[in-house]
N, C-alpha and C positions, 0 to 999 in steps of 0.2 A: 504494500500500500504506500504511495507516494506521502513524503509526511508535509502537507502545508496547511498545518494550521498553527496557529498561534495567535494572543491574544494578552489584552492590559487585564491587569486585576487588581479592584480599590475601593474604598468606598469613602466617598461620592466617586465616581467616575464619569458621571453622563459631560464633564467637560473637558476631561483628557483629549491631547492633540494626538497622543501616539498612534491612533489609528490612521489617522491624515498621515501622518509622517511615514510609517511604516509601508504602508498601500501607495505610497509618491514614491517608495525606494523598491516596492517590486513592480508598476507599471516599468521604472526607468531601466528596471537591472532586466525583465521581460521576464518575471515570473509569474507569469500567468494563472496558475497551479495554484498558488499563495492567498491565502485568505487570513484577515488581523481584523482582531472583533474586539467589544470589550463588556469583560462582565462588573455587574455590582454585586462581590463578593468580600464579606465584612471574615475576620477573625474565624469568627465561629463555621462560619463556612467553610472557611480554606481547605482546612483536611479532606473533606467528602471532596470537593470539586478535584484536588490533588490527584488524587487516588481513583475517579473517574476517566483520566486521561487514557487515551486510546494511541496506537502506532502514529496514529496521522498528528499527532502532535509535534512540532519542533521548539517552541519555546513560549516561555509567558517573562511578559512585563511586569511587575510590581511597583504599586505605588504606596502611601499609605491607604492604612494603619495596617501593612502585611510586610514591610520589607526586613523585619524580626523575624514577625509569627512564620514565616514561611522556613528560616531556617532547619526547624527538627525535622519537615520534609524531606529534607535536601536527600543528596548519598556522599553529596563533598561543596564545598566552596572555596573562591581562590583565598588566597593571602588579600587581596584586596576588600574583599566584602566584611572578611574577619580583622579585620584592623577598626571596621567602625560597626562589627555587629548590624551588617545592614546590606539587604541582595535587593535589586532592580531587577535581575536580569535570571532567568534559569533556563538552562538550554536540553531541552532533553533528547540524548543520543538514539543509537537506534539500538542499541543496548541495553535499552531502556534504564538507564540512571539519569537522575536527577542533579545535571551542577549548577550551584549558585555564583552570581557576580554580581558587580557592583559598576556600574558603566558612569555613574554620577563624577567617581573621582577623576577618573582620565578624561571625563568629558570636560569638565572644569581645566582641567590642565591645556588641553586642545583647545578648546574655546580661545583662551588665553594666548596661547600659541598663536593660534590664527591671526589674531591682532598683533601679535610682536614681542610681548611680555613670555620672555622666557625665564627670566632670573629678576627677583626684586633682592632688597635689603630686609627689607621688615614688609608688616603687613596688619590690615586690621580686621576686623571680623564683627558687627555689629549683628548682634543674636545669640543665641547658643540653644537652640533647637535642632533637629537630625541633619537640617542640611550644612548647619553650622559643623556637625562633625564632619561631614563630609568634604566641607571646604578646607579644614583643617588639615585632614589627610591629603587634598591637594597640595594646600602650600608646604607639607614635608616635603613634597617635588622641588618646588621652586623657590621656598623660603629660605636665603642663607642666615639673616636674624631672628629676629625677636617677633611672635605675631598677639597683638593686643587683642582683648576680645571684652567688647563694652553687654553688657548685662544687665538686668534688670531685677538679680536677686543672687541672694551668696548661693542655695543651691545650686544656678545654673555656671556659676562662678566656678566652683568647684567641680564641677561636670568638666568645664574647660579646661579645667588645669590636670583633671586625669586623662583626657585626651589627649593632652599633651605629651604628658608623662609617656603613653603608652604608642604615641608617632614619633617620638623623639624632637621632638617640637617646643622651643622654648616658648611658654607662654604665659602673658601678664595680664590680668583680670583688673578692669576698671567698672565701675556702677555707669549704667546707662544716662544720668546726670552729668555726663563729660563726653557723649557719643560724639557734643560737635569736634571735641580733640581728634576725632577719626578721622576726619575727612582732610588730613594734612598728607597722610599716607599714603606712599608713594604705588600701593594697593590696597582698596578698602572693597572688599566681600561684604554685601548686605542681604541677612536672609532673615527678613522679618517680614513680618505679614503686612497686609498694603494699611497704606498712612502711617506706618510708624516712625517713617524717617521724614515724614512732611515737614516737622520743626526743624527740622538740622536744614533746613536750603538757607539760611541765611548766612551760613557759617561754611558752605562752600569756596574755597581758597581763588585764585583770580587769576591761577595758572594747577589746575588740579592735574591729577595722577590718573590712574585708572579706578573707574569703578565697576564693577560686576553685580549686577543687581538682581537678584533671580527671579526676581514676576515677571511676569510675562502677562499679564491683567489683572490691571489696568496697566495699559504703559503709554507714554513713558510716567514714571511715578514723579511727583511733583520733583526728587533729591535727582534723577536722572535728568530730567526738562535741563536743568538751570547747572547741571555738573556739563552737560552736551554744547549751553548758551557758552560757557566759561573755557568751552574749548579744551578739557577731561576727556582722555579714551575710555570709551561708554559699551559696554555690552550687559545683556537684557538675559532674560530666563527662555528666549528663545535659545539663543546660542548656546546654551547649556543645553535645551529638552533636544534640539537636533542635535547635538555633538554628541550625548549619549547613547541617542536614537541610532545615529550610525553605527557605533560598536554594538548596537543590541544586534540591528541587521546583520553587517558582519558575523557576526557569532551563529545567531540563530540559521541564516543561510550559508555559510560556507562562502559567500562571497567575499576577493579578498579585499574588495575597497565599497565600501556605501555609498551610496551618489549624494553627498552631502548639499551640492548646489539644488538638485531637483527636491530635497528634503525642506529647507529650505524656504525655496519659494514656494512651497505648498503649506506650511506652515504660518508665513506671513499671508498670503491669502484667504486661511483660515479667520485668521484674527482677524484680517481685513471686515469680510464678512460680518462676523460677529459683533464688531462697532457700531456700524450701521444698520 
């Protein structure tokens, strides 16, 4: 049996791009065969739909609140996903085992890449929620210094500083009452939910750095608008959901390059859409 099926799993998901993305990388690669669906599967679910899976499967997306719970599924995961406790990606052989990945961190690192950022000095991190660890374990890539990470409570404080500990990543925890200090950094990673960096646009520098903002809706977020006005290299949470989307296809098909352009502009005219 030809295995093309594959599909996102999350909940909420009725506004995940990764099917756009996915179905724009098999029209362009001509896998015709290939079908990307997505279901609304919470926790409790997981296990039965897991364990349902037939030959014709080749791989599932994970979003939250599964990219833990899916772990004891697994039958292995790389070094990558177990560094932050956390799989996006699970590709199933025709061996039928189960491996987990994590496509978030090299996507962030690529993303970066693409723009020209391949080595910083320091770095800042404004959050400490899942994709804050995942940004973390990017800039163990790229970060030769110190990476600050503003907060909004000693538990999540402390979250950060074992992250660190355990990337090998030096890191200094400040209270979110000093977030505008971030934005002097010659890279500031922002993974907070929408409006939370609305107050810091005032405190944008007048020659900025890079910022990496990971929404992608609403965009641009007020701290992007005026980081882009001020002439700041600017990337958004599309470049992130495409750049991992690509390594997901890669993995999942065997192909050895994803058509990142055609991925892409079918995701900006998603969103287009959506606006209007």
């Amino acid at each position: 049996m030809s295995r093309i099926r594959a599909a996102v799993l999350g909940s909420p998901i009725e506004h995940s791009l990764s099917p756009v993305l996915h179905r724009a990388a098999y029209q362009e690669l001509g896998l015709d065969d290939w079908s990307y669906d997505r279901f609304e599967i919470d926790e409790a679910a997981l296990p039965g739909f897991v364990s349902g899976l037939g030959p014709e499967w080749a791989g599932l997306s994970l979003t939250m609140p599964l990219k833990r719970a899916i772990i004891p599924l697994l039958d292995g995961i790389s070094e990558t996903a177990a560094a932050v406790e956390a799989v996006n990606t699970v590709v199933l052989t025709e061996d039928g085992r189960r491996l987990g990945d994590n496509t978030d961190i090299p996507g962030i690192v690529a993303a970066l890449h693409e723009r020209g950022v391949d080595k910083v000095d320091s770095a800042a991190i404004l959050g400490a929620g899942a994709t804050a660890s995942s940004a973390l374990a990017a800039l163990a890539r790229i970060c030769t210094g110190e990476v600050t990470a503003y907060v909004r409570s000693r538990l999540r404080a402390e979250e950060m500083l074992r992250w660190g500990e355990r990337l090998g990543v030096p890191v200094r925890t400040e209270e979110w009452s000093q977030a505008a200090e971030a934005l002097t950094a010659p890279l500031v990673i922002a993974t907070t939910p929408a409006g939370a960096t609305d107050k810091l646009v005032s405190a944008v520098p007048d020659a900025p750095g890079t910022l990496f903002d990971v929404l992608y809706e609403p965009w641009p977020t007020a701290l992007a608008a005026v980081w882009s006005e001020r002439g700041g290299r600017l990337l958004g949470g599309l470049d992130l959901l495409v750049h991992q989307a690509v390594l997901q296809v890669e993995q999942m098909t065997g192909c050895a390059a994803g058509p990142l352009a055609a991925m892409r502009a079918a995701g900006e005219a998603a969103l287009r859409d959506r606006r209007h």
